[in-house]
N, C-alpha and C positions, 0 to 999 in steps of 0.2 A: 504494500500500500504506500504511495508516495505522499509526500510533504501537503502537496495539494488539494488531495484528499481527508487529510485528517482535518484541517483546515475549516472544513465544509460540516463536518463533522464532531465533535468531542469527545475523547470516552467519557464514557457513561457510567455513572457510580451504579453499585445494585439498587434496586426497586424491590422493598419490601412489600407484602401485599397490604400494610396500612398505608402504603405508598400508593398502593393500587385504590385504597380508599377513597383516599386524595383524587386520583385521576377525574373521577366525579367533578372535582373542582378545577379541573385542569382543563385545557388547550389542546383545542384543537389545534376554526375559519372557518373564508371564505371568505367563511365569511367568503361582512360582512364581508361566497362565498362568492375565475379570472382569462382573459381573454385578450382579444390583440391588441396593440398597441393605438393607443388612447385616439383620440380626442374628437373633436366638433368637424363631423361633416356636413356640406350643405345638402339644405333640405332635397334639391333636385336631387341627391342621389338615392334617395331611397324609394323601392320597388314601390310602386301602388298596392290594392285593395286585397288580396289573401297574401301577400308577400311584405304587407308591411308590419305587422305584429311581430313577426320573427324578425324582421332588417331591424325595427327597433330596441327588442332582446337583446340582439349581437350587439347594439351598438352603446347601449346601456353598458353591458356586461364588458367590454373593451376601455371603456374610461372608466372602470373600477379597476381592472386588474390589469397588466401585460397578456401576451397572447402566450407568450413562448417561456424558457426559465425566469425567474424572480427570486428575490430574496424580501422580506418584508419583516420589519420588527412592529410587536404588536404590546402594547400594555391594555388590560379590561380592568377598570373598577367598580365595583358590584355595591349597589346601596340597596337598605332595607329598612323599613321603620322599625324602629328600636334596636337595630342593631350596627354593630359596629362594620364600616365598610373593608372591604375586601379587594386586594389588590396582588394582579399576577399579570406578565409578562411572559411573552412568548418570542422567538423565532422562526418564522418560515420560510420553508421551500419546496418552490413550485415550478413544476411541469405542465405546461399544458393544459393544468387543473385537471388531468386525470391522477397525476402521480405528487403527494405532497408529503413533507413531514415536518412535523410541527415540533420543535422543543422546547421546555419548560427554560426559562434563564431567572425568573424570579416567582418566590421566594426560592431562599438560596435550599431549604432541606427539600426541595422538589428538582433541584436545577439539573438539565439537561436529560430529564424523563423524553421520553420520542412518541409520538402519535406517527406513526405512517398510514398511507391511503395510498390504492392502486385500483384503478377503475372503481366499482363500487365495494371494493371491501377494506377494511379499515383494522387496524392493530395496535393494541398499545403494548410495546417492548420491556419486557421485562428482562433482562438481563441476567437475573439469578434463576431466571427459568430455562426447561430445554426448547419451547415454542413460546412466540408471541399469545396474546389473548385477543380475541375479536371482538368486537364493539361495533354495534348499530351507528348510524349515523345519528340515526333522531334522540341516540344518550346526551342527558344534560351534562356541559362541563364546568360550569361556573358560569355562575349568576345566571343569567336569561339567555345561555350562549352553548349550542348544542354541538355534537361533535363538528355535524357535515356546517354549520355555520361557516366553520374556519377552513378545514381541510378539503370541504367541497361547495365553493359558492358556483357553482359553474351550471346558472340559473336556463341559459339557451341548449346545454346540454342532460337537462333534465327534466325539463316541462315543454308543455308544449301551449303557446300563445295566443291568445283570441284578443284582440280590443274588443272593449266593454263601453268606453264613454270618453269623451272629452271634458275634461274640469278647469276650471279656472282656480290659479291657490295666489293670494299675491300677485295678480297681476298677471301672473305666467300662465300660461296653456300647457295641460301635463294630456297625456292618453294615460287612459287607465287599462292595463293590462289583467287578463285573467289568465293562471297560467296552472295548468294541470298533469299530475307528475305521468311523468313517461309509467314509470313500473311502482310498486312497492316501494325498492329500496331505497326509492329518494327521502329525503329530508322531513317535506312535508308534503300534505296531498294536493293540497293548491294554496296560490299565492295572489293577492293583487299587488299590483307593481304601479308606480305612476314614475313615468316618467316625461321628461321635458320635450315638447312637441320639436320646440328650435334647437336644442344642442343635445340631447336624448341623453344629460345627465339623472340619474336618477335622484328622485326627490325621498321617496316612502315605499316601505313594503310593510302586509300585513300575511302574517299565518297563518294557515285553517289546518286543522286536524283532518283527520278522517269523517267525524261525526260533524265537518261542519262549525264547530265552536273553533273563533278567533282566538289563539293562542299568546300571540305577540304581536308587537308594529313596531319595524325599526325606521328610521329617518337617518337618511346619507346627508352629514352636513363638514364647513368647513372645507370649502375645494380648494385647495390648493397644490403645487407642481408637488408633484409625487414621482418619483421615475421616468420623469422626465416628459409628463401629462399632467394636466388637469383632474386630479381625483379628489374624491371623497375622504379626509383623515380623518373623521369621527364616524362613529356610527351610533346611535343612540338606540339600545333595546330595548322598550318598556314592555313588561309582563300583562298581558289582558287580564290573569287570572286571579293576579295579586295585588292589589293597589300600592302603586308606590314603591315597588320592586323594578329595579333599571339596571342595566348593565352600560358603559360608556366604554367604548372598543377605539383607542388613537391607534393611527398605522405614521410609523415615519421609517426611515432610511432603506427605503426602496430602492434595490437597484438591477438591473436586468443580470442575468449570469447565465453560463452556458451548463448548465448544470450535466454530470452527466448519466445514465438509464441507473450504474450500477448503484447509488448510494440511495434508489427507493425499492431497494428490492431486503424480505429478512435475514437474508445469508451475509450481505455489509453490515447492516447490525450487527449481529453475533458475531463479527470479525473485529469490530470497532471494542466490544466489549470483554475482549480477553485481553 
C-alpha cells in the first residue's frame, strides 16, 4: 500500500460494539444526499414537458454535489428541548454517489469509525471483527440525519420525478417536484422537492414514509462556492415528528479528487486495519 493511499485513509483504532452503539449517533450523507459539476444553466437548455422533471432533478442534484470523486468535510449539530446539544463531524468520500465512505473525525473516542456504501448496500466497519455489519439506509444516525442522508443523496438516481405545481416563496418561482422511490431500498418512499424554476438551486425537501406521514423537511440554505460551485453549506433538518428537534448539517472544504475503485471496496478496510 503506498504513501498515497494511507493518506486517503487512516488506521482505524478497534470498534467496540458500544462503539457500535454509538454508530446510531454517527455519520453517515448525502446527504444533504451528488452529481456533476455545478452550476446555473440557462433556462433554454432544458428539455420541455415529460423530460423536464428529470433535467431538473439532474440539475438540482449537480449544484449540490460534484458528478465525479469528492472529498467533503461535514460537522451536524443536533438540538433538542431540554437537552443538551450534540455535536459530530465527519469526512467524506465520494464516487459517483454510488460508492462513498464516510469517517467519524469528531468526537475524538469515535474518531475514524468508517461507514462504506456501494451501490445500495451499506456497512459499518468494524475492525475487531472478521466481517463488516450491514445497515439499512433508512437507520437513524444522529439527530434527524439517517444513514442514506449522507452516504447516499443521489436523489435523480433513486426516484423517479413528476412536477406537481409551481409556487411562489419570496418572490422566486420554485417547481415542486414529486419524487417516488425507484425500489424499496431507497431512503424514503417519496419526497417533495422545490426547486428554483431560474437556477434549479434547490430550496426545501420534505419526507414521506411508507404510510404517507411526513417525517422531516430539510431547507438547503447559505450558497456559497463550495468546490468550486455555487452550493448549499447548510442544510437545516427539522423532525415533523418531534417538535423542536433539528439537526444543522455545515459542509466546507470540498475538493474534487480522483479517488480510486480500491479504497470503497471491505478487503482495503481490513488491510488499513492490521
Amino acid at each position: 500500500m503506498n504513501s498515497d493511499s494511507r493518506r486517503l485513509l487512516p488506521r482505524i483504532p478497534p470498534w467496540s460494539w458500544s462503539s457500535m452503539a454509538r454508530w446510531g449517533t454517527a455519520l453517515l450523507l448525502a446527504a444533504c444526499g451528488g452529481l456533476a459539476s455545478a452550476a446555473e444553466v440557462p433556462a433554454a437548455e432544458v428539455p420541455p414537458d415529460g423530460d423536464l422533471a428529470r433535467a431538473l432533478l439532474l440539475r438540482a442534484d449537480r449544484i449540490r454535489f460534484p458528478e465525479g470523486g469528492f472529498q467533503v468535510d461535514v460537522s451536524i449539530a443536533t438540538t433538542a428541548p431540554n437537552q443538551e446539544p450534540e455535536e459530530r463531524s465527519y469526512r467524506i468520500l465520494s464516487k459517483g454517489n454510488s460508492q462513498t465512505l464516510v469517517q467519524t473525525t469528531a468526537p475524538a473516542i469515535d474518531r475514524n469509525q468508517i461507514l462504506l456504501m456501494r451501490d445500495r448496500d451499506l456497512w459499518a466497519f468494524l475492525p475487531n471483527l472478521s466481517q463488516p455489519v450491514r445497515l439499512p439506509l433508512s437507520q437513524r444516525l444522529t439527530g434527524q440525519v439517517a444513514n442514506g442522508d449522507l452516504a447516499r443523496a443521489n436523489f435523480a438516481g433513486d426516484y423517479e420525478p413528476k412536477i406537481l405545481r409551481k409556487e411562489k416563496i419570496q418572490g422566486e418561482t420554485y417547481q415542486v417536484l414529486q419524487l417516488d422511490a425507484v425500489d424499496k431500498w431507497v431512503t424514503y418512499r417519496r419526497v417533495l422537492y422545490w426547486v428554483n424554476a431560474g437556477n434549479y438551486r434547490p430550496f426545501k425537501a420534505e419526507f414521506y414514509a411508507l404510510s404517507g406521514r411526513l417525517l422531516k423537511t430539510s431547507y438547503y440554505q447559505e450558497y456559497e462556492t463550495l468546490g468550486g460551485a455555487p452550493r448549499p453549506t447548510r442544510l437545516l433538518i427539522e423532525d415533523a415528528l418531534r417538535r423542536g428537534h433539528r439537526s444543522v448539517l455545515e459542509y466546507s472544504n470540498m475538493v474534487e479528487r480522483d479517488l480510486p475503485d480500491k479504497i470503497f471496496t471491505k478487503d482495503y478496510l481490513k488491510k488499513l486495519s492490521r
